[in-house]
TORRO-225428 format. One record per residue (C-alpha): x negated, y negated, z negated; chain; residue number from 0. Coordinates in steps of 0.001 Angstrom, whole numbers, plus 500000, padded with zeros to 6 digits. Each point is the difference from the previous one (the first is absolute). Layout:
N
<atom><xx>X</xx><yy>Y</yy><zz>Z</zz><unit>A</unit><pos>NUM</pos></atom>
...
***
This chain:
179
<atom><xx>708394</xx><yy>651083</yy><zz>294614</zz><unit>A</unit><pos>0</pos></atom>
<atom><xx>498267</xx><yy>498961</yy><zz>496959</zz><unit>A</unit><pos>1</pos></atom>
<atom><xx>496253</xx><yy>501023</yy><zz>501616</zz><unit>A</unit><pos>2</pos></atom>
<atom><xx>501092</xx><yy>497800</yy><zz>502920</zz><unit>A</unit><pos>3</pos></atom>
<atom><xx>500845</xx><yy>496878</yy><zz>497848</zz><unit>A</unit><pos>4</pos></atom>
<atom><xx>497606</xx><yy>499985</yy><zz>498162</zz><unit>A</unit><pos>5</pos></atom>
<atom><xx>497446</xx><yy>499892</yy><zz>503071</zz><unit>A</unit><pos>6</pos></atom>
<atom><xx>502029</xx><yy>496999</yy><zz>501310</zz><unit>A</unit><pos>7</pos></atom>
<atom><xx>500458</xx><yy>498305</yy><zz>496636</zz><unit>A</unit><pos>8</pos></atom>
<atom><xx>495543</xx><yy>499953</yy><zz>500048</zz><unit>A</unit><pos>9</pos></atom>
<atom><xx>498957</xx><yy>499896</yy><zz>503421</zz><unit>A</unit><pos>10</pos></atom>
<atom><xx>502629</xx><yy>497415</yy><zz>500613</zz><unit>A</unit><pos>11</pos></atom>
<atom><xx>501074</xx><yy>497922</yy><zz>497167</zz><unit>A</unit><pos>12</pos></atom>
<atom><xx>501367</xx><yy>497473</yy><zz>501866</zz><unit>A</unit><pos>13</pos></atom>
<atom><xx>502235</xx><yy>501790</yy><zz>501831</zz><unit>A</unit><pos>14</pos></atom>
<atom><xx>503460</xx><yy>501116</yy><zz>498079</zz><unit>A</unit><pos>15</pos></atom>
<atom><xx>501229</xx><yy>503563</yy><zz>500519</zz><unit>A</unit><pos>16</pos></atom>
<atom><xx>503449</xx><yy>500743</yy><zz>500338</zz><unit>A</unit><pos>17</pos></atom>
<atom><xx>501332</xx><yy>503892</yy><zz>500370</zz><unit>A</unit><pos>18</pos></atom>
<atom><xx>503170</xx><yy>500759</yy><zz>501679</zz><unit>A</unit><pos>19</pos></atom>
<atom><xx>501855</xx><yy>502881</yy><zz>499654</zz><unit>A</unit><pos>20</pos></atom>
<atom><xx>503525</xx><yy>501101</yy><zz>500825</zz><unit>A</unit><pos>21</pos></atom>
<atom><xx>502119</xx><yy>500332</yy><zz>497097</zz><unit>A</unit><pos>22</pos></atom>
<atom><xx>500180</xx><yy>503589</yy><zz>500282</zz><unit>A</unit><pos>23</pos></atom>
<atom><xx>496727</xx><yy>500139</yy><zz>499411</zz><unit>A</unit><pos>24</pos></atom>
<atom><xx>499727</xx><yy>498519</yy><zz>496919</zz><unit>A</unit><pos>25</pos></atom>
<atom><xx>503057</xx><yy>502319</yy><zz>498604</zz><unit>A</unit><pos>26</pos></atom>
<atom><xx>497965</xx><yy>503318</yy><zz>501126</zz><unit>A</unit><pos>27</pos></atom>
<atom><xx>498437</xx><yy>502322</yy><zz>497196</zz><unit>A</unit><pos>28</pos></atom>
<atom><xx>496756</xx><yy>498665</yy><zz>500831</zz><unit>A</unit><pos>29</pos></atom>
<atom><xx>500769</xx><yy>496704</yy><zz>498899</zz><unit>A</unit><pos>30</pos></atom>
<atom><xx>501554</xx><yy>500980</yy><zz>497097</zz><unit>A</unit><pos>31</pos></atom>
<atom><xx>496682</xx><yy>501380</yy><zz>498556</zz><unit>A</unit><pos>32</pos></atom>
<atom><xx>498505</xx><yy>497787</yy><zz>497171</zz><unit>A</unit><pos>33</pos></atom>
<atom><xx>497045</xx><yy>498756</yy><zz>501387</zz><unit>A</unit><pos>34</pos></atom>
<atom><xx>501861</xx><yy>499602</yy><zz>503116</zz><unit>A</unit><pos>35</pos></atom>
<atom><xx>502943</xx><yy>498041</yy><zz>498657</zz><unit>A</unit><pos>36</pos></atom>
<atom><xx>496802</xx><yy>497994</yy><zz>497852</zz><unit>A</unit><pos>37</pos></atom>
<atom><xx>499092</xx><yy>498797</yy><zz>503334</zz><unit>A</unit><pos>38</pos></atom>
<atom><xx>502792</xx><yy>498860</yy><zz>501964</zz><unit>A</unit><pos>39</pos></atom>
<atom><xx>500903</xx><yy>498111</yy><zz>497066</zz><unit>A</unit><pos>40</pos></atom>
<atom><xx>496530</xx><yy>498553</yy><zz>499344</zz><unit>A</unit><pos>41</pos></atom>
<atom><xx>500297</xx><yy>499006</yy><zz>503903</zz><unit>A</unit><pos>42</pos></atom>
<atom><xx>503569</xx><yy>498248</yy><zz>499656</zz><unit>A</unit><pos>43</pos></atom>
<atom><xx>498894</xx><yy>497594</yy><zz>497017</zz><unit>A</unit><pos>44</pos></atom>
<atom><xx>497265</xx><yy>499401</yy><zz>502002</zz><unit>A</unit><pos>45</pos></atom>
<atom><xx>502189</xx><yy>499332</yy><zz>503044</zz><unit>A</unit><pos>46</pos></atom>
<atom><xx>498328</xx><yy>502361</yy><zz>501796</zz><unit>A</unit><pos>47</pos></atom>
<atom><xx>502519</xx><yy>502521</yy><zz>501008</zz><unit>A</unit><pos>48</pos></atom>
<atom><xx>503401</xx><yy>499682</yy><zz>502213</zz><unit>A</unit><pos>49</pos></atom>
<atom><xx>502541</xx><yy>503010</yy><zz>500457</zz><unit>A</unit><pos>50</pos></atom>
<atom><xx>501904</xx><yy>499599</yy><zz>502992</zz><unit>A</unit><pos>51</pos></atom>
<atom><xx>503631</xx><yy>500883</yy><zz>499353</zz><unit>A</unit><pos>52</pos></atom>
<atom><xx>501777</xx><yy>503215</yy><zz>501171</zz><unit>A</unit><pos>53</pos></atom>
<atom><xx>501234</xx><yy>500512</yy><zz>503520</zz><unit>A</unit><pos>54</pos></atom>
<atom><xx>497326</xx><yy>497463</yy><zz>501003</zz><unit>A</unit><pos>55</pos></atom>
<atom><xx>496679</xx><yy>501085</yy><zz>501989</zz><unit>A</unit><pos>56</pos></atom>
<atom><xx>497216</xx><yy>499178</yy><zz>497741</zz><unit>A</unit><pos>57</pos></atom>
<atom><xx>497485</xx><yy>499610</yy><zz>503032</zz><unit>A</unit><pos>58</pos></atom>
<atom><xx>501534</xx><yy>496562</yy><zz>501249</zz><unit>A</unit><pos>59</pos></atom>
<atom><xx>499259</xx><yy>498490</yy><zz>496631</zz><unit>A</unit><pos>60</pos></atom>
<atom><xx>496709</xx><yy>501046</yy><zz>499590</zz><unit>A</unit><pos>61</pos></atom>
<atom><xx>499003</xx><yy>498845</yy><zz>503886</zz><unit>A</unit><pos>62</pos></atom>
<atom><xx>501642</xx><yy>496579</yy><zz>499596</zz><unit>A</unit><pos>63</pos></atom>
<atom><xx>498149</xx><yy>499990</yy><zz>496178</zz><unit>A</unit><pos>64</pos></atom>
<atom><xx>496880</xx><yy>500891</yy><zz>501491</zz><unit>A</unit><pos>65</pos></atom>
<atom><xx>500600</xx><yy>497286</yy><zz>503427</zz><unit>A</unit><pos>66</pos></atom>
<atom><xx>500950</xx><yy>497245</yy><zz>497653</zz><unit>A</unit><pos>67</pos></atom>
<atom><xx>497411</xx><yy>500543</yy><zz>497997</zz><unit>A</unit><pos>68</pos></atom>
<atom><xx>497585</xx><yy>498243</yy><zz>502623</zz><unit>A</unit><pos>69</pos></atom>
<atom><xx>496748</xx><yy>500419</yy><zz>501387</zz><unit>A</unit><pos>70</pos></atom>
<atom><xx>498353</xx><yy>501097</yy><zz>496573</zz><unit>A</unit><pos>71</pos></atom>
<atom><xx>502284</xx><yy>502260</yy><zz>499269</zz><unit>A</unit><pos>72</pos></atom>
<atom><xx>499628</xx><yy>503622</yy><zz>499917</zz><unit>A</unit><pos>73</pos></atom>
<atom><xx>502572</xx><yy>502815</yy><zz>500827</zz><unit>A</unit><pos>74</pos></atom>
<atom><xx>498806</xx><yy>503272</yy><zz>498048</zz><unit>A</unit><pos>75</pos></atom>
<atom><xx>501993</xx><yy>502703</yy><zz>502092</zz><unit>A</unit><pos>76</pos></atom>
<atom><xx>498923</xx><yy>503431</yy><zz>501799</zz><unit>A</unit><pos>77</pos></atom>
<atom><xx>503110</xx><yy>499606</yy><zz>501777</zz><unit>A</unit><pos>78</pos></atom>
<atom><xx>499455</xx><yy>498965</yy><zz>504062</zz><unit>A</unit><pos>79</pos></atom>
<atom><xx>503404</xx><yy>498346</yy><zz>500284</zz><unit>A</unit><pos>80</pos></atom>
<atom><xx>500558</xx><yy>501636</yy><zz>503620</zz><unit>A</unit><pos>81</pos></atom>
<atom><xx>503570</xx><yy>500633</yy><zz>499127</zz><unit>A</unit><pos>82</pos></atom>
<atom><xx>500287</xx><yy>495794</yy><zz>499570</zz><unit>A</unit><pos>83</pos></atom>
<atom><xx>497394</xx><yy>499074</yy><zz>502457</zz><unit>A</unit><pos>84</pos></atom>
<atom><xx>502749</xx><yy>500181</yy><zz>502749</zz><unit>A</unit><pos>85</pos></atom>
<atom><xx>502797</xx><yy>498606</yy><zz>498423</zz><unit>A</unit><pos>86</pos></atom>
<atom><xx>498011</xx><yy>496575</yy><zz>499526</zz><unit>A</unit><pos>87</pos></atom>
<atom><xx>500595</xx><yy>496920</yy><zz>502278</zz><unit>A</unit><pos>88</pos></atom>
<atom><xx>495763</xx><yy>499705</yy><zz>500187</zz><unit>A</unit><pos>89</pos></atom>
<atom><xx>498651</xx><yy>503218</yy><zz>499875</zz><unit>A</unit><pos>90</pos></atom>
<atom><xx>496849</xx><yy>499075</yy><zz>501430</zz><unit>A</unit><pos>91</pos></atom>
<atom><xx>499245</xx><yy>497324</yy><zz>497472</zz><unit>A</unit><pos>92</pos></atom>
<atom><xx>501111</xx><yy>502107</yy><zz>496946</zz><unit>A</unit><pos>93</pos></atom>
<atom><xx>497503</xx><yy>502308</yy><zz>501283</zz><unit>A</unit><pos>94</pos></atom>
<atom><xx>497362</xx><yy>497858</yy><zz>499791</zz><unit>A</unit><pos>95</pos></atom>
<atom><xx>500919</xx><yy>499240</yy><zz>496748</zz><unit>A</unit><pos>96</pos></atom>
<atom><xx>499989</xx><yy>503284</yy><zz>498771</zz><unit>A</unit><pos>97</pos></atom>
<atom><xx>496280</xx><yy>500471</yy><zz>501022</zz><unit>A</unit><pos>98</pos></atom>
<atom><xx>498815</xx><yy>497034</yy><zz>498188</zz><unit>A</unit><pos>99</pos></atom>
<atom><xx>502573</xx><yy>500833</yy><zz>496516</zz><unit>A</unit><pos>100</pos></atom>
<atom><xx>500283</xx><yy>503724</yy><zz>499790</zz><unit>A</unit><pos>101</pos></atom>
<atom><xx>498097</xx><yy>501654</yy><zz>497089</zz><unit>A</unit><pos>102</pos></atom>
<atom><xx>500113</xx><yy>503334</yy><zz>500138</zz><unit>A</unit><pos>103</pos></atom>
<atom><xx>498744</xx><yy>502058</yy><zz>497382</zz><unit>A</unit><pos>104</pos></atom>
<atom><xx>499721</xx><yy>503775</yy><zz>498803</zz><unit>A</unit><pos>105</pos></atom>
<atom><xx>498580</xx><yy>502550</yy><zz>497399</zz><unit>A</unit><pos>106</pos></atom>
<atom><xx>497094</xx><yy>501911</yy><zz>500050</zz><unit>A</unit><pos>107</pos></atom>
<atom><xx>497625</xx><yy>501307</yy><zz>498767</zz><unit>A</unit><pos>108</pos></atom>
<atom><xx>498375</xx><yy>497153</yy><zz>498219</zz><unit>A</unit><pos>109</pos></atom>
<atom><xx>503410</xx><yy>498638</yy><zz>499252</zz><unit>A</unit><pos>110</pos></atom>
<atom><xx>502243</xx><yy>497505</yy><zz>501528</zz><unit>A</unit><pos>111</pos></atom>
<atom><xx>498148</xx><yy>498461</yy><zz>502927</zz><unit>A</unit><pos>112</pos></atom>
<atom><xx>501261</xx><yy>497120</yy><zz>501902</zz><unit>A</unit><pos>113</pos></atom>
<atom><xx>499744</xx><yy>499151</yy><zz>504191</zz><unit>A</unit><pos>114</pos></atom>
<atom><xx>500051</xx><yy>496218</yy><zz>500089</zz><unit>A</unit><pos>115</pos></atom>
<atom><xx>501034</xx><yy>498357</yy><zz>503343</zz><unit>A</unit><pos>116</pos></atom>
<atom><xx>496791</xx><yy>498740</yy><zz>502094</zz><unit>A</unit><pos>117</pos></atom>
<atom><xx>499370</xx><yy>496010</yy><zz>499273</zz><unit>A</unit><pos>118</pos></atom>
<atom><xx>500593</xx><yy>499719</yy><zz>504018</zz><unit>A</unit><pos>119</pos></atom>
<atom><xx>502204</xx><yy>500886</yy><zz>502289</zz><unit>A</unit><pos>120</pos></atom>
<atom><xx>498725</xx><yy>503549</yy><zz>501964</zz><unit>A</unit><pos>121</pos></atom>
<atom><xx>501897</xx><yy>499187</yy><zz>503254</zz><unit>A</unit><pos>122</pos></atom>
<atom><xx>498554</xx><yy>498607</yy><zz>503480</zz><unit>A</unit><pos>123</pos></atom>
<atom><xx>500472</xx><yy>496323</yy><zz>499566</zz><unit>A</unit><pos>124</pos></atom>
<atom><xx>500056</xx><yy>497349</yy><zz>503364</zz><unit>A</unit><pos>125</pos></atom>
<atom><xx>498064</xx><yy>496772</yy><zz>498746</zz><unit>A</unit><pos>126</pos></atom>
<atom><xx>501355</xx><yy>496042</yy><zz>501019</zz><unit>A</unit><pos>127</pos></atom>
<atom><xx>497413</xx><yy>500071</yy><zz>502980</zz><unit>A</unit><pos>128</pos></atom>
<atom><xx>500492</xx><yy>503339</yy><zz>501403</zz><unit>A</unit><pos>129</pos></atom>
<atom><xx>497245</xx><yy>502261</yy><zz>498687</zz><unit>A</unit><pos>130</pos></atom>
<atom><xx>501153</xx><yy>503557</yy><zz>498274</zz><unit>A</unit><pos>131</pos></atom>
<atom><xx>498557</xx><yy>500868</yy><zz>496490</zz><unit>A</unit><pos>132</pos></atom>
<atom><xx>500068</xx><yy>503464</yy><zz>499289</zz><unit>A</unit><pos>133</pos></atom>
<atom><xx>499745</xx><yy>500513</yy><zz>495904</zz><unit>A</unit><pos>134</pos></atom>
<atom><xx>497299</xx><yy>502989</yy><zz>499119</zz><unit>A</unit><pos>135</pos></atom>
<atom><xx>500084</xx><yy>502048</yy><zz>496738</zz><unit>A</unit><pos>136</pos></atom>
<atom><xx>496658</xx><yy>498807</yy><zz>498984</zz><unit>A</unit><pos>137</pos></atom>
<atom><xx>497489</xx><yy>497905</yy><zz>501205</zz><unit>A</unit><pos>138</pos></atom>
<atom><xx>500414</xx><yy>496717</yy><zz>502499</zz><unit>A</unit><pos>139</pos></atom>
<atom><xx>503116</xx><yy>500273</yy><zz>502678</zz><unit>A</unit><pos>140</pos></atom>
<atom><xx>500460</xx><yy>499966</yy><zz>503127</zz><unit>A</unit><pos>141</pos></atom>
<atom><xx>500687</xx><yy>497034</yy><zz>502216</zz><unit>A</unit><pos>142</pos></atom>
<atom><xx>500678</xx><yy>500162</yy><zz>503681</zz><unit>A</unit><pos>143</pos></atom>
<atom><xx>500439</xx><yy>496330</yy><zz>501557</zz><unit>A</unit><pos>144</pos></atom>
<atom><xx>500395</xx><yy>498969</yy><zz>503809</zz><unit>A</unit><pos>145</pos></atom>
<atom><xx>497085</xx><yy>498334</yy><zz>501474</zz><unit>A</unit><pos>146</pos></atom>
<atom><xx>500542</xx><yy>497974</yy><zz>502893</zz><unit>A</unit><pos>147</pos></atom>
<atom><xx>498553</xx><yy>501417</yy><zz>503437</zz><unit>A</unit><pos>148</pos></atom>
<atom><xx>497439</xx><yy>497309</yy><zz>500454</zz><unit>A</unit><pos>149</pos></atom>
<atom><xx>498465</xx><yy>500933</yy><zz>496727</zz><unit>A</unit><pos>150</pos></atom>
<atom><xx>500016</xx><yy>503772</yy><zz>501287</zz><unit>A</unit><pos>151</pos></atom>
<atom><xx>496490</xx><yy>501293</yy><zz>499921</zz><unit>A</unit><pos>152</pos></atom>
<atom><xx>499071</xx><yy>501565</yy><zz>503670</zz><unit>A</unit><pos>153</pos></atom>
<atom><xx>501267</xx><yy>503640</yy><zz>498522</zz><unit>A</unit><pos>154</pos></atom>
<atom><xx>503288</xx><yy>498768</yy><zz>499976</zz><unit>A</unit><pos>155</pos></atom>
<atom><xx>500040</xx><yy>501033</yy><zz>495952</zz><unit>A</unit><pos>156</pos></atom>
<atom><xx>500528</xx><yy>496830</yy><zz>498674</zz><unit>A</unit><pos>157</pos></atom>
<atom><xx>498427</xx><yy>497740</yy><zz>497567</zz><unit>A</unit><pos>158</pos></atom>
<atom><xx>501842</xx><yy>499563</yy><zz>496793</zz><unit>A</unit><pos>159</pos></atom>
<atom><xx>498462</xx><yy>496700</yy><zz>499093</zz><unit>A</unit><pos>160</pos></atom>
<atom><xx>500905</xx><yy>496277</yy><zz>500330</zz><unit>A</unit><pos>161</pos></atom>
<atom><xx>503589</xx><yy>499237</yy><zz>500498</zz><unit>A</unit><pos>162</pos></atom>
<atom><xx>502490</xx><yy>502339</yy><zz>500474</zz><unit>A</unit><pos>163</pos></atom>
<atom><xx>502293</xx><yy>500143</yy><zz>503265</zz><unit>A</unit><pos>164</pos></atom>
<atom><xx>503930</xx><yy>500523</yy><zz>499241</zz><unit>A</unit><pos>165</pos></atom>
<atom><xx>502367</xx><yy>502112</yy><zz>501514</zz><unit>A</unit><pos>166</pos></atom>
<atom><xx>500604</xx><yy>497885</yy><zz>502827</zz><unit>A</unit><pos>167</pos></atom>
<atom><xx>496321</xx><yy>500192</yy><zz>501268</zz><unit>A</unit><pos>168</pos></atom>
<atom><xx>500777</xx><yy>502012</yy><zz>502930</zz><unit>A</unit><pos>169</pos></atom>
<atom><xx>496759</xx><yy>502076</yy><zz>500440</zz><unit>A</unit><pos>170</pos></atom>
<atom><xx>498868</xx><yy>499971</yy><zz>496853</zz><unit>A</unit><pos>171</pos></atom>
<atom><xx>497582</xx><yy>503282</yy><zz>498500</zz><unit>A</unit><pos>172</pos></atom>
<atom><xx>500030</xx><yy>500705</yy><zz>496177</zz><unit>A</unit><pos>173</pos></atom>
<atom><xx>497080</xx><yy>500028</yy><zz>497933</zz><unit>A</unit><pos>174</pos></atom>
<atom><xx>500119</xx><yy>501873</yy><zz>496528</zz><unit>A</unit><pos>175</pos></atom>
<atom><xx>498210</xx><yy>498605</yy><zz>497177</zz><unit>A</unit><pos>176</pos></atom>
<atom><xx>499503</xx><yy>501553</yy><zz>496437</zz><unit>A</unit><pos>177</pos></atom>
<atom><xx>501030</xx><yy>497369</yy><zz>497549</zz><unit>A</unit><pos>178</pos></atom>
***
């Protein structure tokens, strides 16, 4: 916890950490060790640490933390919610928001090593005027768009320049374009 704070605290000093655990937690022998106890004190003078009371389920705090926080904010967690997923009236769009706030993180063998979300969005996304772009790993992506028939070359393959047709084009052809 401290390894992980301290990474956040530098990488991202204007962000403000806050660590929530369920009371039981915080009462296990664990916590009671000194350098332990050191830090979840250091993090409550610092405002930096909640414990969620007992009979409560800690996870709800730390989503609605981690939502509210807005679109900066971070939510360090290894945990994939599925269990909560489904009981949410938007599951779709908490999704979403997972992919762009989740930072997961592990140990190995050069120490703690973090997986930071990707700075877009990795899903198929439909544009205003009807083309597709299709997000690649690395390098340019991919854009399919329709192309009216008229601007058809004879092949029937389409040419993916000047303006696009919409959905409503009838027999329109797509033409793919790198971007």
């Amino acid at each position: 916890m401290r390894a992980v704070r301290q990474h956040l605290l530098k990488r991202h000093p204007d962000l403000k950490p806050l660590v929530i655990l369920h009371v039981g937690r915080t009462k296990a022998p664990q916590a009671r060790e000194p350098r332990a106890k050191a830090l979840l004190e250091e993090m409550k003078a610092a405002g930096q640490f909640f414990a969620t009371p007992a009979g409560s389920n800690d996870d709800w705090y730390w989503i609605y933390a981690a939502v509210a926080a807005g679109e900066r904010g971070l939510l360090v967690s290894n945990d994939e919610m599925r269990d909560h997923i489904f009981q949410l009236l938007a599951p779709k769009f908490f999704a979403k928001w997972k992919q762009r706030h989740q930072l997961k993180y592990r140990f190995g063998v050069g120490g703690l090593q973090f997986e930071y979300p990707p700075p877009f969005t990795t899903c198929v996304q439909e544009l205003d005027c009807g083309s597709w772009v299709f997000p690649a790993e690395e390098g340019p992506w991919l854009c399919a768009r329709r192309v009216p028939a008229a601007a058809s070359d004879a092949s029937g393959a389409g040419v993916a320049a000047g303006k696009t047709g919409t959905r409503e084009a009838g027999a329109a052809t797509v033409g793919v374009v790198r971007q």
